[in-house]
N, C-alpha and C positions, 0 to 999 in steps of 0.2 A: 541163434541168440537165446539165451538162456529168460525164464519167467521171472521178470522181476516179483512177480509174488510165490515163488518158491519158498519152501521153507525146510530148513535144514536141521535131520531130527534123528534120532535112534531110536531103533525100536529092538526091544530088550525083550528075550524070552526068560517066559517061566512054564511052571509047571501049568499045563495047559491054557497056554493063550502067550501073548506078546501084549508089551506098554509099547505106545510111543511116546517120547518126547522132544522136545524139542531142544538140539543142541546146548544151546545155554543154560540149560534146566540142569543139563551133567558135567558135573568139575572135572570127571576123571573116572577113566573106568581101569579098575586098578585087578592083581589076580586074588584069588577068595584067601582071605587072611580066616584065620579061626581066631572068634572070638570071646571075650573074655565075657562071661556067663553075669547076667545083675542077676542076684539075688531079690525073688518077690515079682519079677517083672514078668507082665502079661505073657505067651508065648509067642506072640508076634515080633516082639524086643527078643533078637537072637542074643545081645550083646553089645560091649563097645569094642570096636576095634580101632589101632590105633592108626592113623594116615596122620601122613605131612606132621608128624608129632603133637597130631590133634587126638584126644580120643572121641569119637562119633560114635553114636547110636550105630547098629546094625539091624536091619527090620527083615520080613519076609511080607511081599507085600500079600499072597498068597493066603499068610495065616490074618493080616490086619482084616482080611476078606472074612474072617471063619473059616477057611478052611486048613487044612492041612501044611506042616512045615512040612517041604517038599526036602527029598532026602538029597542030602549032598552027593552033585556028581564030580568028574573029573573037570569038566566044562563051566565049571561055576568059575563066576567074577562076581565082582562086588561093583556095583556104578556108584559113584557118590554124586550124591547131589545137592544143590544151591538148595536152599531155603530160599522163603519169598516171605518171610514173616519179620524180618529183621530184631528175630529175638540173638542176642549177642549169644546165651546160654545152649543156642541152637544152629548157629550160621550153616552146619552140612549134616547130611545122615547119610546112610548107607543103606542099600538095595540088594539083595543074594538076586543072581541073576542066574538061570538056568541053563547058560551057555554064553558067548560069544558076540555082544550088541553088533547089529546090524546098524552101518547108515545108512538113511534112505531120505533124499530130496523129495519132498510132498509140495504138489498145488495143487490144481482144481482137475484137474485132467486123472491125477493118480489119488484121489484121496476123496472117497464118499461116505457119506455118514451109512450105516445101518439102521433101516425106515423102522426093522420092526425087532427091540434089543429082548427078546424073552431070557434072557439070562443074563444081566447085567451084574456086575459085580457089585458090592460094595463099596465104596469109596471111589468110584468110576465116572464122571462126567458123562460119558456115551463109548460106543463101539462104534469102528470105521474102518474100512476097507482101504486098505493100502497096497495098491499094484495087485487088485484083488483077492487078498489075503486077511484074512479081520485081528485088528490089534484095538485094544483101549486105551484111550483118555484117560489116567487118572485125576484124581480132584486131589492135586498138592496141596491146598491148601488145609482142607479135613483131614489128612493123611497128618500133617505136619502138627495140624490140635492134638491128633488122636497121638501122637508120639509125645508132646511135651506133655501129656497128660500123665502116659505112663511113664515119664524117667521125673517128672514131681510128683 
């Protein structure tokens, strides 16, 4: 009998580490489109590229971190994903993914927080262990300020 408190989620590599999120969090995990370069924009904003005849923001969450835009591999995707801010000028944006998302059904059995995060990232909620492996929590919502900030 399957856990009714399961929760069904992807966990997306990057360049050192993995996001999880949770299903509904990603419209579509689509192959790396190259994209079209803003003029002025932070280096975290790779670009817009265009989905479903939308153009979207392209981010690296990597560099939103400070760190480094990680170099395009063969394995790159792009996840898009929902917005939670119901701003109309923002409904998706777009994720450089370091390979291939993984699904991975999370409850209580396969999914522990990490007690002690000494390197936590930037814009990360927490770090957890999934099928004891450690991926982060991003904070979609400061992610998504920190994006509409940079494209007004």
């Amino acid at each position: 009998m399957a856990n009714a408190l399961a929760l069904r989620t992807q966990l997306i590599p990057l360049q050192g580490g993995r996001l999880i999120l949770p299903n509904t969090a990603i419209a579509e995990i689509v192959p790396y489109i190259e994209p079209e370069p803003l003029e002025g924009a932070p280096s975290f904003l790779l670009g817009r590229v265009n989905w479903r005849g939308q153009e979207i923001p392209l981010i690296s969450f990597e560099a939103v971190c400070g760190e480094a835009v990680p170099a395009l591999n063969p394995h790159a995707r792009l996840a898009v994903l929902n917005t939670l801010n119901g701003n109309a000028a923002l409904p998706f944006f777009a994720v450089m993914t370091q390979g291939i998302p993984q699904l991975a059904q999370v409850d209580e059995a396969n999914l522990q927080p990490i007690e002690h995060e000494t390197m936590l990232r930037p814009l990360a909620l927490c770090q957890v262990l999934v099928n004891g492996e450690p991926a982060t929590i991003p904070d979609l919502d400061a992610l998504e300020s920190e994006l509409l900030r940079a494209i007004h």
